[in-house]
C-alpha positions in Angstrom: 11.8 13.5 -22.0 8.4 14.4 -21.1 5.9 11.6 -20.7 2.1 11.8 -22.5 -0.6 12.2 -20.2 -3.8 10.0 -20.8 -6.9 12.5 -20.2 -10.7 12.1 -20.2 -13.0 14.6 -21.1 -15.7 13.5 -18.6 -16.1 10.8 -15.9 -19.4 9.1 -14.9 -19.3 7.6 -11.3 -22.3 5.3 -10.5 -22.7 5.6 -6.9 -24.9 2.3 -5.6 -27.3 2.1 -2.9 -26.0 6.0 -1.6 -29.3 6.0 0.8 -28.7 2.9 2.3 -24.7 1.8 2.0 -23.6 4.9 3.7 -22.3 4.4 6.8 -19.0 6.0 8.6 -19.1 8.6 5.7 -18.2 6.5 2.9 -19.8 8.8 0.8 -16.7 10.7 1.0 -14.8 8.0 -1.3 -16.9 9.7 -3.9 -16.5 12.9 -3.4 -12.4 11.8 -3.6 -12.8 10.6 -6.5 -14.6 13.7 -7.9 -11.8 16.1 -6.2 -9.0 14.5 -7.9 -11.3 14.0 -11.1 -11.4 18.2 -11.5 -8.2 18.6 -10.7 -7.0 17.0 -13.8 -9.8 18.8 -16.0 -12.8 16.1 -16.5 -16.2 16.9 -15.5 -17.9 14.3 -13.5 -21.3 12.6 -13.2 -22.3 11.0 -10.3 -25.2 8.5 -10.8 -27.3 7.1 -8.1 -28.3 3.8 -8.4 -30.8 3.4 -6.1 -33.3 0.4 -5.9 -35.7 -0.3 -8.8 -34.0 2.8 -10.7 -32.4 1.7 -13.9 -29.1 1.7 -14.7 -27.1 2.3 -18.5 -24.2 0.3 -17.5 -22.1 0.9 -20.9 -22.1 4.7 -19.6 -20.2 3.8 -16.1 -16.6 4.4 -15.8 -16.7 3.7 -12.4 -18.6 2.2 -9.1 -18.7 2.7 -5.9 -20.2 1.1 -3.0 -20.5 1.6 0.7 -21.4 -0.2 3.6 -24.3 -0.3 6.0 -25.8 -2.3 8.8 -26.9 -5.9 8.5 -30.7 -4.2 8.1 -29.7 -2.0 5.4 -28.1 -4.8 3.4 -30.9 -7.0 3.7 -33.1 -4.1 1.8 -30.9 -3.5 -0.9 -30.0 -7.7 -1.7 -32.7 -9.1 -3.5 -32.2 -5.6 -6.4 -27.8 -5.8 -5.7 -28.5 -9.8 -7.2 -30.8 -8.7 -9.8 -28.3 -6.6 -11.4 -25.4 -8.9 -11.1 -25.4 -10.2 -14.7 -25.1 -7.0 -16.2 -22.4 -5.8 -13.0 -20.4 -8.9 -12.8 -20.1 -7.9 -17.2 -18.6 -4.7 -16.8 -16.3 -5.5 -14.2 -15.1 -8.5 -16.2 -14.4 -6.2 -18.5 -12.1 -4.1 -16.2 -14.7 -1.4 -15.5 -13.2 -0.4 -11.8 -14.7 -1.1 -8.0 -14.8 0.1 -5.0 -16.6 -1.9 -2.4 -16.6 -0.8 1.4 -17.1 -3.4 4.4 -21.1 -4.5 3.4 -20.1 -4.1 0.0 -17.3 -6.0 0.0 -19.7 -9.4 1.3 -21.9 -8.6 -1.0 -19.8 -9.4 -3.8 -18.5 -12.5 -2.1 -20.5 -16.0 -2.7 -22.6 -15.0 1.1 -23.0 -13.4 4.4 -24.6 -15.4 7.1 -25.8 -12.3 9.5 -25.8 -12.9 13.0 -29.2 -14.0 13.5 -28.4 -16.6 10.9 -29.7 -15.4 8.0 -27.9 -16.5 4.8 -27.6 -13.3 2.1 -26.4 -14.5 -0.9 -23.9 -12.3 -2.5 -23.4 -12.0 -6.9 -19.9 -14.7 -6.3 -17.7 -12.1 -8.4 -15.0 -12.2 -5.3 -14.4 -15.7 -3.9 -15.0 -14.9 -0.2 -17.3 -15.6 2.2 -18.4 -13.9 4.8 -19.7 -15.2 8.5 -21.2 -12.8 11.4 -18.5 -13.3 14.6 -18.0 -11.6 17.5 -15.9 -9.2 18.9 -16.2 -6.5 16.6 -13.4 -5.7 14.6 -12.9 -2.1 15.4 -9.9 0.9 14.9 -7.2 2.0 13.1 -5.8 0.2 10.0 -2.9 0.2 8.6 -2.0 -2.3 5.7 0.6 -2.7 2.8 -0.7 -3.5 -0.8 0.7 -5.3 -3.6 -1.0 -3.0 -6.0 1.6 -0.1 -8.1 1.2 2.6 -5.9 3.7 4.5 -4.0 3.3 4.4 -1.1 2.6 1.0 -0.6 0.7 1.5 2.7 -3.0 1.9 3.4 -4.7 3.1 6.1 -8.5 3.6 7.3 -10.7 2.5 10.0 -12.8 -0.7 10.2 -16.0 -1.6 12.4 -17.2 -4.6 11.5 -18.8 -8.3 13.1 -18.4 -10.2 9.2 -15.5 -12.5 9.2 -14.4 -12.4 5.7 -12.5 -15.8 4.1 -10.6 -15.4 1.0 -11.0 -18.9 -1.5 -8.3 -19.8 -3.8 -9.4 -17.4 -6.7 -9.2 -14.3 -4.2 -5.8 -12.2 -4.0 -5.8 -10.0 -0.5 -6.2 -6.4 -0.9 -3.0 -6.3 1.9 -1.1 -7.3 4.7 -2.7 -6.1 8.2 0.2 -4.4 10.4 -2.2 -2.8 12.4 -6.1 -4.1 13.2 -7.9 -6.6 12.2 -9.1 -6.8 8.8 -10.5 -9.8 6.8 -11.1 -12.3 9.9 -8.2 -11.3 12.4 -6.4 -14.5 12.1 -4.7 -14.7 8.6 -3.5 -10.8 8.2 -5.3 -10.4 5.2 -7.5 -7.4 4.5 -10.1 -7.2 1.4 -9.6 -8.6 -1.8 -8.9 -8.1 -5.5 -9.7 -9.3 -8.6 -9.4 -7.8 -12.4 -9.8 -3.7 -11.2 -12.5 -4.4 -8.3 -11.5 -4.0 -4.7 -13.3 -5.1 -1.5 -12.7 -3.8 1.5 -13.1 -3.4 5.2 -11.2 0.2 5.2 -13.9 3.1 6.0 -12.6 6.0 7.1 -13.4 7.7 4.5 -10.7 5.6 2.8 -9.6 7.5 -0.1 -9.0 10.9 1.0 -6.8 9.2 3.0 -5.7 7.7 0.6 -4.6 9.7 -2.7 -2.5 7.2 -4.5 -5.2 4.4 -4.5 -7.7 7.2 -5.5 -5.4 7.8 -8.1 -5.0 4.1 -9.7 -8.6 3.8 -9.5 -9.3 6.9 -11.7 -6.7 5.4 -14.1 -8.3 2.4 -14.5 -11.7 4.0 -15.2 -10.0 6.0 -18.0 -8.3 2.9 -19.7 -10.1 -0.2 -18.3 -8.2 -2.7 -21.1 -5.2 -1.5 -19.5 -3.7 -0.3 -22.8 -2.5 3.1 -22.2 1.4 3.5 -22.1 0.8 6.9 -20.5 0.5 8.2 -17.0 -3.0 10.1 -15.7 -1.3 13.7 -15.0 0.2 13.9 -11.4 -1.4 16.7 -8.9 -0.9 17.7 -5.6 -1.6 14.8 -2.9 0.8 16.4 0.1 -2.7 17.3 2.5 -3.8 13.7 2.2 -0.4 12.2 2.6 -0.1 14.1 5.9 -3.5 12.6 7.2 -2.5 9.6 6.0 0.9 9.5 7.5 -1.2 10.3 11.0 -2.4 6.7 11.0 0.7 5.2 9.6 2.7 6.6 12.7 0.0 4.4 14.9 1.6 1.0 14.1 
C-alpha cells in the first residue's frame, strides 16, 4: 500500500544571532536544513534574527541557534531574554529547536562564565550550566531515544560549560564516545516538547540526515497530528560521513 506523504509548500527558518552564535560552522545546520527542504519541493526562507530586529513569530516553522564564545553570548543575552516570552510560546506550542553548545545554556535557567559572571538564560530547558575546566573537546558519538533510525549521533564538541540536567530535562543521548553534558553522568543535551540543546557542532546535521529529517517534520506538523510520513530522499553521502565518526568509538 503506498503511504501519504505530508508536504509543505514553503518553510521559514529563523536563524538567531547568525553574526554572533556562529562558531565551528554551525551555520551549516541551516543550510542542512535548507538542502533536504528543496529536495522534497518547499521553498525556504531564512530569517535573521539579529539583535533589536523584530521578529513575526507566528510566521517561524523553525529555529535555529548556534554557539559562540563566552563574549559573544554576553552581547546577544540581555535581547535572547527579551524575546523569551514570545520564544518560550511557540516552542510550547511544538514549534521545533535547534540549539548548539552556547545555545543550548542559554535556554537553561544560567551560565556562570568563568570569570564568574552569572548569564541568566529564558528557563525553557531545566539545566544549568557552570564554566569548568578542562575543555571538553573531540569526536562525539552518542545514541538517542528520539524515532530515528539510526539511533546514533555524532559531531564534535569544544566546550568549558558543564551542563546539569534537573528533573524536568530528558538527555538528548547516551555519550559512547566524548564528553558531552558534564563528563561525569554520560548524558549529552537535552529535550523537551520538539526543542533540542546541544553540545554536538560539527556541523551537526549534515552529519546527521535522519535528525535533520525529524526536525523538518516537526516544523511541518508541530501538533504532531499527521499520520503521514515527510517523503524519504537520498541521505547515503551523509550516512557515510557519519558512519566515519561512528567507526571512532
Amino acid at each position: 500500500m503506498r503511504v501519504a506523504c505530508i508536504q509543505k509548500s514553503l518553510l521559514r527558518i529563523l536563524h538567531l544571532y547568525p553574526n554572533h552564535m556562529n562558531l565551528y560552522g554551525d551555520r551549516g545546520n541551516v543550510i542542512a536544513l535548507q538542502h533536504r527542504a528543496l529536495l522534497r519541493g518547499m521553498r525556504v526562507e531564512v530569517i535573521n534574527g539579529e539583535p533589536d530586529q523584530p521578529i513575526v513569530w507566528q510566521d517561524v516553522d523553525l529555529i535555529f541557534m548556534g554557539g559562540g564564545e563566552d563574549t559573544h553570548q554576553a552581547r546577544i543575552a540581555d535581547d535572547f531574554l527579551r524575546r523569551a516570552p514570545e520564544l518560550t510560546r511557540v516552542l510550547e506550542d511544538g514549534i521545533p529547536m535547534l540549539a548548539i553548545c552556547g545555545a543550548y545554556q542559554l535556554l537553561g535557567h544560567y551560565y556562570r562564565t568563568v570569570d564568574g559572571q552569572k548569564l541568566p538564560g529564558v528557563g525553557f530547558l531545566d539545566v544549568t550550566t557552570e564554566a569548568g575546566r578542562p575543555r571538553a573537546t573531540g569526536d562525539v558519538v552518542a545514541q538517542t531515544s528520539l524515532p530515528i533510525t539510526p539511533r546514533s549521533l555524532v559531531g564534535f564538541e569544544n566546550h568549558g560549560g558543564r551542563t546539569f540536567l534537573g528533573t524536568g530535562a530528558i538527555p538528548l543521548a547516551e555519550v559512547q564516545l566524548g564528553q558531552g553534558n558534564n563528563g561525569q553522568d554520560r548524558t549529552e543535551g537535552a529535550m523537551y516538547k520538539h526543542t533540542i540543546g546541544t553540545y554536538l557542532h560539527g556541523s551537526l546535521l549534515p552529519k546527521n540526515p535522519h535528525l535533520t529529517d525529524l526536525l523538518l517534520g516537526w516544523a511541518v506538523d508541530p501538533a504532531g497530528n499527521a499520520m503521514a510520513p515527510l517523503e524519504p530522499v537520498p541521505m547515503e553521502l551523509e550516512l557515510r560521513a557519519h558512519d566515519v565518526i561512528l567507526n571512532r568509538r
